[in-house]
N, C-alpha and C positions, 0 to 999 in steps of 0.2 A: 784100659791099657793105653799108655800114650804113643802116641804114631810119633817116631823120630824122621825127621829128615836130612837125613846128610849130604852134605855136599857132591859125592860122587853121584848120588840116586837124582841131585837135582840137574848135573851136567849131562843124565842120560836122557831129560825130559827136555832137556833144550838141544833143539837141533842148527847146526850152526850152518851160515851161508854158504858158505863152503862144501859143506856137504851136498847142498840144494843146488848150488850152482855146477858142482859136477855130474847131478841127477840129469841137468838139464843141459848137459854141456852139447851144443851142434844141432840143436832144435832152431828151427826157421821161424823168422818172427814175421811177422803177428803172427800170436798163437792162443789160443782159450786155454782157461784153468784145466779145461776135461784136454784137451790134448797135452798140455805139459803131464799131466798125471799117466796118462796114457805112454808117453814117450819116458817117462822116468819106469815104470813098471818095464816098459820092454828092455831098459838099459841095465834092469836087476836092480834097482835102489830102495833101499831098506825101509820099511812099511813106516816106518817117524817118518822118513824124511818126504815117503807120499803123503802121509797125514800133513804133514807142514806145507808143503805145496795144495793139499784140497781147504786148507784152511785161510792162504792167500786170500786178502780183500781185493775183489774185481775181480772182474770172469775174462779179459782180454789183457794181453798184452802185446805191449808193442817191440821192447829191447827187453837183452839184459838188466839194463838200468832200470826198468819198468819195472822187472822181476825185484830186484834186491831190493828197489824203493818198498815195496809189497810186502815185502817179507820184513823190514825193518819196524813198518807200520807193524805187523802182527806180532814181531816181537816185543812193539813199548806196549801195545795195548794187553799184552798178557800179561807183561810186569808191572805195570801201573794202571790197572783199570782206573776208568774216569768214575768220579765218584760225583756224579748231577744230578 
């Protein structure tokens, strides 16, 4: 049986910065991976968007900008894996 993918099923697997950055909105920088996940669970933010925050490459950061840098890294690398 062939697995269809549609478009809506693919926008509910992609979590967008937006979402992440409002998970994380008034969290005090430097901050570690386990405390932003931490601080987005107590803010109620929807279990993608902690999965997308524990999957962030680097365990520290320092700004916002550190964040979304982080997160854009995690996004090219799940749509273009490096193929070496």
């Amino acid at each position: 049986m062939p697995h269809h993918h549609s478009p809506a099923n693919h926008e509910q697997d992609t979590v967008s910065v937006v979402r992440v950055e409002r998970a994380i909105k008034g969290v005090r920088y430097p901050v570690s991976k386990a405390e932003l996940v931490e601080y987005a669970r107590r803010r109620n933010a929807d279990e993608d968007v902690i999965g997308q925050i524990e999957m962030l490459p680097g365990d520290r950061y320092a700004s916002e900008a550190d964040v979304a840098t982080a997160f854009s890294r995690s996004q090219t690398a799940h749509t273009n894996p490096r193929t070496s």
